[in-house]
C-alpha positions as CSV (number, residue, x, y, z in Angstrom):
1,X,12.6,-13.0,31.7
2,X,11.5,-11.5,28.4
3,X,8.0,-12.8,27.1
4,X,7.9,-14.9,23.8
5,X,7.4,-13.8,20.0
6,X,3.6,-14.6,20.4
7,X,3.1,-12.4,23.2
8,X,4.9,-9.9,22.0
9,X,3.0,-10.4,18.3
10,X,-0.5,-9.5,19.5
11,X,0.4,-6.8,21.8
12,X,1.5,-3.3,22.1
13,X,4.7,-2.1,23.0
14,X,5.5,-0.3,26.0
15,X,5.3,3.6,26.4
16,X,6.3,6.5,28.4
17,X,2.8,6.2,30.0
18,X,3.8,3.0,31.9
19,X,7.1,3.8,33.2
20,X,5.7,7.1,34.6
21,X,3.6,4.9,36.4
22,X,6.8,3.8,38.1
23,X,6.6,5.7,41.1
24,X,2.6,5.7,41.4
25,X,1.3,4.0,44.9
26,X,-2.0,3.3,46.4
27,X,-0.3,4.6,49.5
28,X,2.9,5.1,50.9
29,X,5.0,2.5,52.5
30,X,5.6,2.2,55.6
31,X,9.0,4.0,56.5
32,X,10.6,1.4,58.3
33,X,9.0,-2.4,57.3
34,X,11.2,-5.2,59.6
35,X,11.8,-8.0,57.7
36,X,13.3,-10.0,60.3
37,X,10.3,-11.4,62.1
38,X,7.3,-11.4,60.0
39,X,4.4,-13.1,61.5
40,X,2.5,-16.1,59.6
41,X,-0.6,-15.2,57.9
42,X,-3.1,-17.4,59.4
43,X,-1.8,-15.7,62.8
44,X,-2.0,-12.1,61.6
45,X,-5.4,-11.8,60.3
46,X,-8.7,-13.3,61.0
47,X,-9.4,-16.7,59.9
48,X,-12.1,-15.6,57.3
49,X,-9.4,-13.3,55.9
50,X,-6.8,-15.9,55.3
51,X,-9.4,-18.3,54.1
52,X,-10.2,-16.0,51.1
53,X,-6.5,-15.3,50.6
54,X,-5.7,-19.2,50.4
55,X,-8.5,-19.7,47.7
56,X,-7.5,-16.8,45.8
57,X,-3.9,-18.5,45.9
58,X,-5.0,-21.3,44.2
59,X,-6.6,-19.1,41.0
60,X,-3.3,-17.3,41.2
61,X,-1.3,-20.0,40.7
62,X,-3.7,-21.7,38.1
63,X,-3.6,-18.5,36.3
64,X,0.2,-18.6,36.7
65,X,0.3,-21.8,35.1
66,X,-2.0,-20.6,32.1
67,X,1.0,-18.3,31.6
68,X,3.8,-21.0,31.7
69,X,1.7,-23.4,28.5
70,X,1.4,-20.1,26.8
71,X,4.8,-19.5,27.4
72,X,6.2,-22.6,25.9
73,X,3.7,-22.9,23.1
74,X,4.3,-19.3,21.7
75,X,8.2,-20.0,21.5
76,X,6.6,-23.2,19.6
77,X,4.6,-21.9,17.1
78,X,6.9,-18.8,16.7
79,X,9.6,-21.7,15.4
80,X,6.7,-24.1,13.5
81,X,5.3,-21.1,11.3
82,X,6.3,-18.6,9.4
83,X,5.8,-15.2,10.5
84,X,3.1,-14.3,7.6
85,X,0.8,-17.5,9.2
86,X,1.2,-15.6,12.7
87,X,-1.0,-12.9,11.5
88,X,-3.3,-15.0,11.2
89,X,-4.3,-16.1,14.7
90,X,-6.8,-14.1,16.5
91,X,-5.9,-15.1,20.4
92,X,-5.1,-18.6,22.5
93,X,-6.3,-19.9,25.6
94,X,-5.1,-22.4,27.7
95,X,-6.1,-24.8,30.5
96,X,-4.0,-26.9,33.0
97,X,-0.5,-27.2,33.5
98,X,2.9,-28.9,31.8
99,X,1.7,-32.1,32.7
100,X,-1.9,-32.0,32.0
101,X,-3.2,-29.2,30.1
102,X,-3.0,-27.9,26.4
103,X,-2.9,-24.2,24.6
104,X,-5.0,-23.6,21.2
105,X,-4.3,-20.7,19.1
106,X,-7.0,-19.9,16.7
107,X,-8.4,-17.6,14.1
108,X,-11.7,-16.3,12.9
109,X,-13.3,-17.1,9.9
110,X,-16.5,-15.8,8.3
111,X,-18.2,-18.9,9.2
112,X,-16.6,-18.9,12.9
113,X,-13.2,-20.2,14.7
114,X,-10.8,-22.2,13.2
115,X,-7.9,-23.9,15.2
116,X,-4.8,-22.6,14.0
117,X,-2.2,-24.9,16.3
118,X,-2.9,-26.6,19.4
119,X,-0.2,-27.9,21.7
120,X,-0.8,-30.7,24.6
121,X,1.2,-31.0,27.3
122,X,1.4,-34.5,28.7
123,X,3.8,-35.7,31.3
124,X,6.3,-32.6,29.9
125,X,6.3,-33.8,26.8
126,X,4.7,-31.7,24.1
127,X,2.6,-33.1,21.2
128,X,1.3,-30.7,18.3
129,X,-1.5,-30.3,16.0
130,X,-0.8,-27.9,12.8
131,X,-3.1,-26.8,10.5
132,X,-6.5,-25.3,10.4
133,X,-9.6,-27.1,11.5
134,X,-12.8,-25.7,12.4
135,X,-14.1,-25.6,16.0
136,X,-17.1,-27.6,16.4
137,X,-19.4,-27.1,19.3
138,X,-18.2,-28.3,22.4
139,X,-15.8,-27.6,25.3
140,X,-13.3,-25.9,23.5
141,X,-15.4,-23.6,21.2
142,X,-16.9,-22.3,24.1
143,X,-13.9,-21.5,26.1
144,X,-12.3,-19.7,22.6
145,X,-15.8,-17.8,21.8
146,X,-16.0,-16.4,25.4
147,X,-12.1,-15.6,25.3
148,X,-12.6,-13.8,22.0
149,X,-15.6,-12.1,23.5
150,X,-13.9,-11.0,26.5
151,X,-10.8,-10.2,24.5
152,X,-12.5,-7.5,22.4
153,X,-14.8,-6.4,25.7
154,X,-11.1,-5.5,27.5
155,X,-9.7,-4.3,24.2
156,X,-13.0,-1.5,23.5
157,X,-13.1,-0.6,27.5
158,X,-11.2,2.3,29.1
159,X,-9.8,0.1,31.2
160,X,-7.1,-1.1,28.4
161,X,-4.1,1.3,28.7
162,X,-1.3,1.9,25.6
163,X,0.8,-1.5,27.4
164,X,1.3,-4.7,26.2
165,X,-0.9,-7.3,28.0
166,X,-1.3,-10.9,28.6
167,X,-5.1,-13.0,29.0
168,X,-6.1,-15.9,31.1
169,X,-9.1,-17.2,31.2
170,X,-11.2,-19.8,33.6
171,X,-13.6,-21.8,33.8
172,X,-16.1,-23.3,36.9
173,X,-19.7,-24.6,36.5
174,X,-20.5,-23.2,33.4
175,X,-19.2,-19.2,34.1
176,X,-16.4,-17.8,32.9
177,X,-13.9,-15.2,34.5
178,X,-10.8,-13.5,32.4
179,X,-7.8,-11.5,33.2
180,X,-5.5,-9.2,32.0
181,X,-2.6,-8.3,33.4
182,X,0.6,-6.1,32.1
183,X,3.3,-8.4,30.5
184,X,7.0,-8.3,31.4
185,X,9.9,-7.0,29.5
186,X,13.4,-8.3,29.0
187,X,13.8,-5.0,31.6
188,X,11.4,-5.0,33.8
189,X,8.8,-7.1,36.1
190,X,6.0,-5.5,35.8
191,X,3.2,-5.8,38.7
192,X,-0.1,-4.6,39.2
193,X,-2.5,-2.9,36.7
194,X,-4.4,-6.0,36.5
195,X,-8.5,-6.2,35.1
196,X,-11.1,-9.0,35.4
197,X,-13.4,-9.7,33.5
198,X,-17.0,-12.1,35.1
199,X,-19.9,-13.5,32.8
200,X,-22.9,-10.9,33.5
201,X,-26.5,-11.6,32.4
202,X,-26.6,-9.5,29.1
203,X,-22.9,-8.8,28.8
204,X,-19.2,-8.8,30.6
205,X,-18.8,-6.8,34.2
206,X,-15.3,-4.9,34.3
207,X,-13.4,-5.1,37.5
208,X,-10.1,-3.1,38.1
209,X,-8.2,-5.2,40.6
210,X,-5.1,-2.5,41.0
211,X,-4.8,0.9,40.5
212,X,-1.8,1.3,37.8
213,X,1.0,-1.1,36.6
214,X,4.3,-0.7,38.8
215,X,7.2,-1.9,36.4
216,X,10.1,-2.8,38.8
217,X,13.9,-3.5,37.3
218,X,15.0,-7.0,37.3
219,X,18.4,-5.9,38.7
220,X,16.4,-3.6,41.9
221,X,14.3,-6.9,43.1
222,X,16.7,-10.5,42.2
223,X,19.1,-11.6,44.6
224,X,18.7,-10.3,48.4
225,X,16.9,-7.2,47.3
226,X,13.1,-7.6,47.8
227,X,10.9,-5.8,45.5
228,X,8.1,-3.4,46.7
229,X,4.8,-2.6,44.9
230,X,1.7,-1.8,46.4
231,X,-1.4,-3.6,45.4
232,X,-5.0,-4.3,45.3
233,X,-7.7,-2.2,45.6
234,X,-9.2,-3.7,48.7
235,X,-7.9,-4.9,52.0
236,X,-6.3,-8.3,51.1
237,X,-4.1,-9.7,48.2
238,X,-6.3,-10.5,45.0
239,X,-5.6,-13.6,42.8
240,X,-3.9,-11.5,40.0
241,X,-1.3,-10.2,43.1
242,X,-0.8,-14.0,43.5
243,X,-0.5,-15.2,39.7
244,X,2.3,-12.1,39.1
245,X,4.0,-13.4,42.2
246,X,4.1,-17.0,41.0
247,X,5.0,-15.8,37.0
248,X,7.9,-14.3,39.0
249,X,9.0,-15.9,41.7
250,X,12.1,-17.9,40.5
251,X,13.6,-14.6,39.6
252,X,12.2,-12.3,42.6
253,X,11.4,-14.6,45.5
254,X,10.7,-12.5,48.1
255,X,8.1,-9.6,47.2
256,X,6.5,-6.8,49.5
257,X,2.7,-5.7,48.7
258,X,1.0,-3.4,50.2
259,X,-2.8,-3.6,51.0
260,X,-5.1,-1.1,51.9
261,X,-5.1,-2.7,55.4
262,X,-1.9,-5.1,55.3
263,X,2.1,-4.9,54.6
264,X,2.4,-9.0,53.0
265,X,5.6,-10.7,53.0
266,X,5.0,-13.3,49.6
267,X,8.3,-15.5,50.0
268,X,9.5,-19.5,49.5
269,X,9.6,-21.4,52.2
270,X,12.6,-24.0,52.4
271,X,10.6,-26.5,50.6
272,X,9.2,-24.2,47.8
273,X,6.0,-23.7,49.0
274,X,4.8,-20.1,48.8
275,X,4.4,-18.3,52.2
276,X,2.3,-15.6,53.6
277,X,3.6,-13.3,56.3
278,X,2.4,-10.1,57.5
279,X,5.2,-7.8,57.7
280,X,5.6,-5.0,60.8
């Protein structure tokens, strides 16, 4: 599950500070949690609770699938350039999925953004664009400038710890909302620690969505173990929570989070489908 060249490229390694983070809680769990009847969701909260759970499911997975183009285009341009032309790209964003969506890498110039590479994904097939071309006005130079503006807000704020992180960023009537959220290693899973970023009036408002990052060994939550992290800062499950489950979820798919209210079951239903359970 190691992240790609790219990612790794504009990021900062991992150090002490994280792991010691390892064992860092919002709140103990409970000592006994019984797996073998959990009880749906939609049954063990109120209605308005699940409601803003199931929408904040759906930015999960969209960021989730952000992270899958970014994925494949980073082992792409990793192979199509040298590694002197990787320095210089400044960021990426991407929008949709592997069978409608694209990822851009660009640069900055003194006279604005330039497109490095851009990769569209179209029915799984991949079609490239190499070589630099200015960003004109338009859809796509607004997404990069407010990802490049966010980037460097996240990157200046105290919020940014010494870890290697990965951006998302979204887009819905004309506002724009970015994340960051710790990266994995070849090692570990690494969940929580998440920040979001929302368009204010004069500049970008900073929310922390967990506490710390909880890196979790592959080898303590594959198979029939079930990993255990505890999780957002409120009551419910946030959409990062939801995004780092879908990232991971072929590898780990049954998770435990623990809410300031709730002990969630995240797990695949026979058909695939994520499901929600409140644990006892």
């Amino acid at each position: 599950m190691n992240k790609n060249p790219f990612f790794l490229l504009l990021a900062i390694s991992f150090s002490a500070i994280l792991f010691a983070c390892a064992g860092h809680n919002n709140g103990p769990f409970p000592d006994r949690i019984n797996l073998s009847d959990p009880t749906p969701a939609e049954q063990a909260m109120h209605a308005a609770e699940f409601r803003t759970m199931d929408s904040l499911a759906q930015i999960g997975l969209a960021l989730a699938m952000q992270d899958g183009l970014a994925w494949i285009a980073s082992d792409s341009i990793s192979v199509d350039f040298p590694e002197s032309r990787l320095r210089e790209l400044s960021g990426w964003v991407a929008q949709g999925n592997v069978d409608d969506g694209f990822c851009l890498f660009y640069g900055k110039t003194d006279s604005g953004f330039v497109q490095i590479a851009r990769y569209d994904f179209v029915g799984g097939a991949v079609n490239r664009s190499l070589g630099k071309i200015d960003i004109s006005e338009g859809m796509i130079y607004d997404l990069v400038k407010m990802n490049d503006s966010a980037n460097t807000f996240f990157n200046n704020s105290s919020a940014r710890l010494n870890i290697r992180y990965n951006s998302y960023i979204l887009e819905k009537d004309g506002k724009y909302t970015y994340y960051a959220m710790p990266a994995t290693t070849g090692e570990y899973a690494v969940y929580g620690g998440a920040v979001k970023l929302s368009m204010g009036e004069n500049s970008w408002n900073l929310e922390l969505l967990h506490k710390s990052p909880v890196p979790l060994k592959w080898k303590d939550i594959t198979g029939d173990n079930v990993g255990a992290r505890t999780s957002s800062m409120g009551d419910l499950l946030n959409e990062a929570d939801f995004a780092q489950y879908y990232i991971t979820w072929n590898a780990a798919p049954r998770q435990i989070i623990q809410t300031k209210k709730y002990t969630i079951l995240l797990a695949r239903d026979n058909k695939g489908q994520m499901s929600i359970m409140v644990a006892k």
